[in-house]
C-alpha positions in Angstrom: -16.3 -27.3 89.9 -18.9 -30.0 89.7 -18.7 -33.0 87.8 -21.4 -32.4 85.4 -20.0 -28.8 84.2 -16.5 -30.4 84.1 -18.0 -33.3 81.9 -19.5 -30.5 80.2 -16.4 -28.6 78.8 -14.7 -31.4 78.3 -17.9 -32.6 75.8 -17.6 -28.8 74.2 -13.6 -29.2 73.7 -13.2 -32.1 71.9 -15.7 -31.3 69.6 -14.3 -28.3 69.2 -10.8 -30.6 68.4 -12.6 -33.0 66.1 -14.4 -29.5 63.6 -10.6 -28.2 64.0 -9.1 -31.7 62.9 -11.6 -32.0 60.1 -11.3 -28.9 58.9 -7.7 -28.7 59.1 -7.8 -32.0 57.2 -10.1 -30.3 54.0 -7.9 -27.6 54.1 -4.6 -29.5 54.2 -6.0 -31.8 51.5 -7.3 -29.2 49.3 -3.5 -27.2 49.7 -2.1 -30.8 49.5 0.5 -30.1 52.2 0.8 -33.4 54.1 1.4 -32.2 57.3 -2.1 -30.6 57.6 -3.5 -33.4 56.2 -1.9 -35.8 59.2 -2.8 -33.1 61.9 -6.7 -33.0 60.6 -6.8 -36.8 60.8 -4.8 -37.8 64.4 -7.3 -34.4 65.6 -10.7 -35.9 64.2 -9.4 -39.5 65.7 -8.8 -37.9 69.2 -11.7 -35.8 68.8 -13.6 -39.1 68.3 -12.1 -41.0 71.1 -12.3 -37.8 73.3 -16.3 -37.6 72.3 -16.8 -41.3 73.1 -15.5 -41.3 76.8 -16.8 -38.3 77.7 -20.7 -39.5 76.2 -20.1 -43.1 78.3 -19.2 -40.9 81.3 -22.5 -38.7 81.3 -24.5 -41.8 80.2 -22.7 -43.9 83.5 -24.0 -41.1 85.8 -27.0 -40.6 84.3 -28.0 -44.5 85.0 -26.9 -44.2 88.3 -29.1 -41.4 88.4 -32.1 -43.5 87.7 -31.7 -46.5 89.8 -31.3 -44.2 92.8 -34.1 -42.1 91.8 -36.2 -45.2 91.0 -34.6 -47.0 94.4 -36.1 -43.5 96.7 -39.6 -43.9 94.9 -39.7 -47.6 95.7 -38.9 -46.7 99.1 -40.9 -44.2 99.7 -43.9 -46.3 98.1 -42.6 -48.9 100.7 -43.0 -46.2 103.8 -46.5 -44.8 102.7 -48.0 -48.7 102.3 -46.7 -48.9 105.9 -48.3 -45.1 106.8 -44.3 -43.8 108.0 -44.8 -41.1 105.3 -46.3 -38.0 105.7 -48.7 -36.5 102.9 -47.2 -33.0 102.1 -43.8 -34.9 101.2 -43.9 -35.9 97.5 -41.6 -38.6 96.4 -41.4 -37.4 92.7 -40.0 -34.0 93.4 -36.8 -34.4 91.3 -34.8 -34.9 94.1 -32.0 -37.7 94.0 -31.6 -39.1 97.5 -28.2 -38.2 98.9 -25.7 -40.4 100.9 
């Protein structure tokens, strides 16, 4: 399982806990049985922290992504300027460099 699809359903669960938690909270309000009430509100807080992380995780990668995409083209500018790079290879093909 990659990373990104793992980072994924984790994203998709805890919003799915923090719609449960709020709407367990509306309904347990509304009814005006306490213990719903308390379950909706610790399930939207979790749901909020769980959201949080899992955001600053895919916006972490996705910088790293960046500076090693924008540390290839600079490179590769670097290696046609010096004539090491041959024309059919295009540095901007949406490949990250690996390794």
């Amino acid at each position: 399982m990659s990373a990104n699809h793992f980072d994924q359903t984790a994203l998709a669960v805890s919003k799915a806990v923090t719609i449960t938690g709020g709407t367990t909270a509306v309904i347990g309000g509304l009814t005006l049985y306490e213990l719903g009430v308390w379950v909706g509100i610790i399930g939207v807080i979790l749901g909020y922290i769980s959201g949080q992380y899992w955001s600053w995780r895919k916006d972490r990668r996705e910088r790293l992504e960046q500076e090693l995409r924008e540390q290839f083209r600079c490179n590769a500018l670097e290696a046609m300027k010096a004539g090491k790079w041959n024309t059919w290879q295009d540095p901007t093909d949406g490949e990250a460099p690996r390794g």
